[in-house]
C-alpha positions in Angstrom: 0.0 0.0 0.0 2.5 2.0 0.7 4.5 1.6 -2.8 0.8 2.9 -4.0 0.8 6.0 -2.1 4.4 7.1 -2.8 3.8 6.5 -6.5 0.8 8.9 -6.2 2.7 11.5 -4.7 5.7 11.2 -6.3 4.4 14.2 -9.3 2.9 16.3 -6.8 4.7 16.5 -3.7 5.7 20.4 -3.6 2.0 21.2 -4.4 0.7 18.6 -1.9 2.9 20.4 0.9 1.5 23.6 0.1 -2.2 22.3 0.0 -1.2 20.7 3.5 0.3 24.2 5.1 -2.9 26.3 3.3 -5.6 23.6 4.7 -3.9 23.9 8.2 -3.9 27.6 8.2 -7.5 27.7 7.5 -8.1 24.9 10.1 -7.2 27.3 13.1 -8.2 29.6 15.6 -6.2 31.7 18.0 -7.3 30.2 21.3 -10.1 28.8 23.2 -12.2 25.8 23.3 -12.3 25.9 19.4 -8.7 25.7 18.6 -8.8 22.4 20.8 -11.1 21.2 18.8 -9.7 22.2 15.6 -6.1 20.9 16.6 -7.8 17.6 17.8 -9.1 17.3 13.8 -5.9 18.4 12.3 -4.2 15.7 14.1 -6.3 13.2 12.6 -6.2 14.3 9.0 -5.4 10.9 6.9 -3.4 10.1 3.9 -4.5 12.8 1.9 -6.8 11.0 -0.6 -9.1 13.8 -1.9 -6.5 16.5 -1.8 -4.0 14.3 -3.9 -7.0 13.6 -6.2 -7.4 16.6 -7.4 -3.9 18.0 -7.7 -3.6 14.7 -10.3 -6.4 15.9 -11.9 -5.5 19.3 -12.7 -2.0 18.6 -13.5 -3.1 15.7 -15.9 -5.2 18.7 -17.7 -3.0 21.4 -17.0 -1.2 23.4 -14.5 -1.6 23.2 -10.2 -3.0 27.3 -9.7 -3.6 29.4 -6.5 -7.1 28.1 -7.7 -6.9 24.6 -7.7 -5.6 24.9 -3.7 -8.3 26.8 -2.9 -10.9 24.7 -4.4 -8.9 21.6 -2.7 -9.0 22.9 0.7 -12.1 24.0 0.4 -13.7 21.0 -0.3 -11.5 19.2 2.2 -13.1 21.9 4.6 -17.0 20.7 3.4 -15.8 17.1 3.8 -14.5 17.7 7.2 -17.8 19.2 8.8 -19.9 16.4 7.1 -17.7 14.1 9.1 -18.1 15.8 12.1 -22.1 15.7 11.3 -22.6 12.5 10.4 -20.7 11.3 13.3 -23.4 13.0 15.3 -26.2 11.8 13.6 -25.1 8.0 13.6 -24.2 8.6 17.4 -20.7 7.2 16.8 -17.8 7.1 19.0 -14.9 6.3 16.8 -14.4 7.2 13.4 -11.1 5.1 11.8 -10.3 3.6 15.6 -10.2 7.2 17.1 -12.9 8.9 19.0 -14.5 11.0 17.3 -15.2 15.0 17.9 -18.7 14.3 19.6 -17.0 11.6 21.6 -14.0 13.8 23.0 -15.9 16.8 23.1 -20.0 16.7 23.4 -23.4 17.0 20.8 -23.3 20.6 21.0 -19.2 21.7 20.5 -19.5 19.3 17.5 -22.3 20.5 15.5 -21.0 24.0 16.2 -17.6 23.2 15.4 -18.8 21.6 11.6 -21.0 24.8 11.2 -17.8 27.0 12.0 -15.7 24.5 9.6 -18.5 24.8 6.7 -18.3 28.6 6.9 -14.6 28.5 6.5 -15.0 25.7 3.4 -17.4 28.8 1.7 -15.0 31.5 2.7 -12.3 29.1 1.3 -14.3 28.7 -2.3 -14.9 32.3 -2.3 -11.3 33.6 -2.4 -10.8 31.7 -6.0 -13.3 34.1 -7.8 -14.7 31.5 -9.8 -18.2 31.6 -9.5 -18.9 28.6 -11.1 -16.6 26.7 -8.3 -18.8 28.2 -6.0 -22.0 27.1 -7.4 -20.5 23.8 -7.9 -19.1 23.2 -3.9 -22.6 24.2 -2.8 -24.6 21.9 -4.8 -22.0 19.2 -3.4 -23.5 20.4 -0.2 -26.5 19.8 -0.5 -25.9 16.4 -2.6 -23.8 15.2 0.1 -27.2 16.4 2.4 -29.3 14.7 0.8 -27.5 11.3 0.1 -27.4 11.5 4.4 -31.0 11.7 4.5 -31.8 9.1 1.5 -29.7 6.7 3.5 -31.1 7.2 6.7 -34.8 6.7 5.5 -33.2 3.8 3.1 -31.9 2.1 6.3 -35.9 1.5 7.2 -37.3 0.9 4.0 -39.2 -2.0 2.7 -37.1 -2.0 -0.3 -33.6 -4.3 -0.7 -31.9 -3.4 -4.2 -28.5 -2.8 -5.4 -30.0 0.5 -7.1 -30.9 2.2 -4.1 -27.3 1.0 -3.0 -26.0 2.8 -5.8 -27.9 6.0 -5.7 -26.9 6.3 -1.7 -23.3 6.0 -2.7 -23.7 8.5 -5.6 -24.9 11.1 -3.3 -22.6 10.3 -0.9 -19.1 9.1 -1.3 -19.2 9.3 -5.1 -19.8 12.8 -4.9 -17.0 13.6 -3.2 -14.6 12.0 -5.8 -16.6 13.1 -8.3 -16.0 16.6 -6.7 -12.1 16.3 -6.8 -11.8 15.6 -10.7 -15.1 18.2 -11.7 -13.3 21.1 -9.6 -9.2 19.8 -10.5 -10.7 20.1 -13.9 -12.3 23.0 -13.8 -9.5 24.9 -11.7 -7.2 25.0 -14.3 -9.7 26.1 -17.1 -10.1 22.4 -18.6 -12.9 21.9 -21.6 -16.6 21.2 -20.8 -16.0 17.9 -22.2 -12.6 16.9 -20.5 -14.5 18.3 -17.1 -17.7 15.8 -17.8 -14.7 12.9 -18.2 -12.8 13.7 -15.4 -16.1 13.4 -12.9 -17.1 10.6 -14.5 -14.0 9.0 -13.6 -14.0 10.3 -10.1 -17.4 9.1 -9.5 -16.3 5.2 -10.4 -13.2 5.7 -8.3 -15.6 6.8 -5.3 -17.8 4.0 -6.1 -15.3 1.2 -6.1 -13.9 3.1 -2.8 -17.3 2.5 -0.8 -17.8 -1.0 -2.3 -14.2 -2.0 -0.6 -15.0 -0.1 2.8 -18.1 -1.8 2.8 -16.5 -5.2 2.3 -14.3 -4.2 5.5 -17.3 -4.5 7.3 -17.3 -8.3 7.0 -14.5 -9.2 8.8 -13.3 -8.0 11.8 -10.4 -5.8 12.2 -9.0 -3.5 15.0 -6.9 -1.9 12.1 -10.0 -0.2 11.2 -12.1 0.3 14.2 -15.0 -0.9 12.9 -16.4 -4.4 14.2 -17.5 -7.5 12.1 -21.6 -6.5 11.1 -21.3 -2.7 12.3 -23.1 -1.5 9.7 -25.7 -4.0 10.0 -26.0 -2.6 13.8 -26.4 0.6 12.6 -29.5 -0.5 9.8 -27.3 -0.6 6.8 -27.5 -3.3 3.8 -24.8 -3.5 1.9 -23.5 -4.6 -1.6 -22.4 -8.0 -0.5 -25.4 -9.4 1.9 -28.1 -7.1 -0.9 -26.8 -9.3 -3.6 -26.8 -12.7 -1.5 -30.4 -12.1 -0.4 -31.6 -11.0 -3.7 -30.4 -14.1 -5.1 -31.3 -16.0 -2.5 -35.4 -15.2 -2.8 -35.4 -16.9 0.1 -38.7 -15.5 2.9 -36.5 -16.3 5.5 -33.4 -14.7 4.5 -35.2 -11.6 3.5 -37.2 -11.3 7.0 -33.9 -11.5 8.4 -32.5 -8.9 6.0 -35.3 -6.5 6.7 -35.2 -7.0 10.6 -31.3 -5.3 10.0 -33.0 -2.9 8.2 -35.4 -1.8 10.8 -33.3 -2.2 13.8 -35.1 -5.1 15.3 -31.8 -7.7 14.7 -29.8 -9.4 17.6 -26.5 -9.8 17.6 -27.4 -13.5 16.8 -29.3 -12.1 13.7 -26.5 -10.2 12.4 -24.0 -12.9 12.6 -26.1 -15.3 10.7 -26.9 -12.6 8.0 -23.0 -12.2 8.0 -21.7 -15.8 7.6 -24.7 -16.0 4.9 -23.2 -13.2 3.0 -19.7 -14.9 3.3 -20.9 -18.3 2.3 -22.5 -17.7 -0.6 -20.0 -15.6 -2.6 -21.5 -12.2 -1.1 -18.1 -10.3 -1.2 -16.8 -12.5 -4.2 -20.0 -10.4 -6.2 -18.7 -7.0 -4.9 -15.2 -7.8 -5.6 -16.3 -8.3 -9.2 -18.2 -5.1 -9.3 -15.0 -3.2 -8.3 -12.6 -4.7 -10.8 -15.8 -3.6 -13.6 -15.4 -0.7 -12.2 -11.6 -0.7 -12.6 -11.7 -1.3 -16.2 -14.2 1.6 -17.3 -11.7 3.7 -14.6 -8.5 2.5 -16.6 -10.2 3.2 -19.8 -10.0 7.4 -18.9 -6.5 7.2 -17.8 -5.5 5.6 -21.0 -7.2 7.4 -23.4 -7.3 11.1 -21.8 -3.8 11.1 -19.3 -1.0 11.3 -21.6 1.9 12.5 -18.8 3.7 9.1 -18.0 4.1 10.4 -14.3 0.5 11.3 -13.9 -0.8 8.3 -15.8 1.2 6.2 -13.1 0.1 8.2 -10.5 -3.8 7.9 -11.2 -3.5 4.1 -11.9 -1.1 3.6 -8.4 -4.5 5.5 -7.0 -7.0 3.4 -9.1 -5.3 0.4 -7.7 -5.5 1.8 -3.8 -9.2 1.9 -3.8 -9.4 -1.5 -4.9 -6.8 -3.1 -2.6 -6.1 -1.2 0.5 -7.1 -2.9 3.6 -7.8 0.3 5.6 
């Protein structure tokens, strides 16, 4: 994983070191309760993925500008608050094995704290005088809204189907990778068409992200913090166990699905619909989704990235998404 990561940085390491130092300067306060806070979050930045995502992207289509850091940090800044958020709204007390904000701190600092970062993500957008940047990171906003409330009121549906899957993750983690190429793209002045190419690509390289995180969820792992069936605690179907019930058309299987759904599972429930997802070829079915995925993704780097360093850079990324094991 890490020969993966140092690949992808390899062409943009000054301009990720400047997106770093920008994105910490905007993450700060003087003093108080909120520069706690803040620090506590700016410890726990991870590798970098979105950021690096689109520096690739608007080097492959042209030159890294004042513009495309601003854009990057302030879309790092929107994704930031919707973590703090949705950490509140799921009641969670870890996010990635570490507490999380509303864990440390309380309900209250937390949803205050994401307002105050969301502010600073608009302020952020603002300062690249491209009002069409602006438009576009508030539309993510309310796409990555919405795809929070479709989920939640998908969690205790009637309804099991990959499409509903799909449309969750569009709104949702898609988005955000869609977001990275669409705003990379259009930071550095890139065509209408080589803009609609570049989200297109970001949105199957968000896609196969979520399908692997949600394969994570099968097997336990302290690497991750996140238990074997936790999203099944918290109501949530995913690819592997939709599939294997779907297929399955069994009454049974599907009461048993749709007691997940609407929180009425024991843990006894959840292990069974677990080890029935694992023994009938549950995450073998999303593995194959991810590598169809891959090929449509490998299809844009070849045709459309013709810098040898960049095209090795997206692929090395390509190729995280679908292996990493955090």
């Amino acid at each position: 994983m890490n020969d993966f990561l140092s690949i992808i940085r390899q062409p943009i390491e000054t301009e990720l070191q400047q997106f770093v130092e920008l994105f910490n300067q905007s993450l700060s306060h003087a003093d108080g309760t909120l520069e706690q806070v803040l620090n506590y979050i700016r410890q726990r930045a991870g590798k970098r993925m979105r950021p690096m995502l689109i520096l690739l992207t608007a080097k492959a289509l042209g030159s890294v500008t004042n513009v495309t850091h601003l854009s990057g940090v302030a879309l790092e800044l929107l994704h930031t608050a919707s973590l703090v958020h949705d950490d509140i709204v799921d009641e969670a007390s870890e996010r990635r094995g570490q507490p999380s904000v509303n864990a440390v701190y309380d309900n209250r600092i937390a949803v205050l704290v994401g307002d105050y970062i969301l502010s600073t993500a608009l302020l952020s957008v603002c300062q690249t005088t491209r009002l069409d940047i602006v438009r576009y990171l508030s539309a993510l906003g309310q796409t990555l809204s919405n795809g929070e409330i479709l989920q939640l009121t998908s969690n205790g549906s009637e309804q099991i189907s990959e499409q509903a899957y799909y449309d969750v993750i569009r709104q949702k983690t898609a988005a955000l990778f869609e977001a990275c190429c669409t705003m990379g793209a259009m930071s550095v002045g890139a065509s209408d068409d080589d803009v609609k190419a570049a989200a297109q690509f970001g949105q199957t390289l968000g896609t196969i992200f979520q399908i692997r995180d949600d394969i994570f969820d099968y097997f336990p792992s302290p690497q991750i913090g996140k238990p074997s069936g936790n999203d099944m605690l918290e109501g949530k179907l995913t690819l592997p166990a939709i599939h294997c019930v779907l297929e399955a058309n069994d009454p049974d299987i599907t009461a048993l699905a749709m007691r997940v759904k609407q929180h009425n599972a024991s843990q006894h429930d959840i292990r069974q619909l677990v080890n029935f997802t694992l023994d009938n070829g549950g995450i073998e079915y999303a593995e194959q989704q991810m590598h169809r995925l891959h090929a449509d993704a490998m299809k844009y780097i070849n045709e459309r990235v013709g810098q040898s360093d960049i095209n090795q850079a997206l692929t090395a990324y390509l190729n995280y998404c679908i292996q990493r094991n955090i």
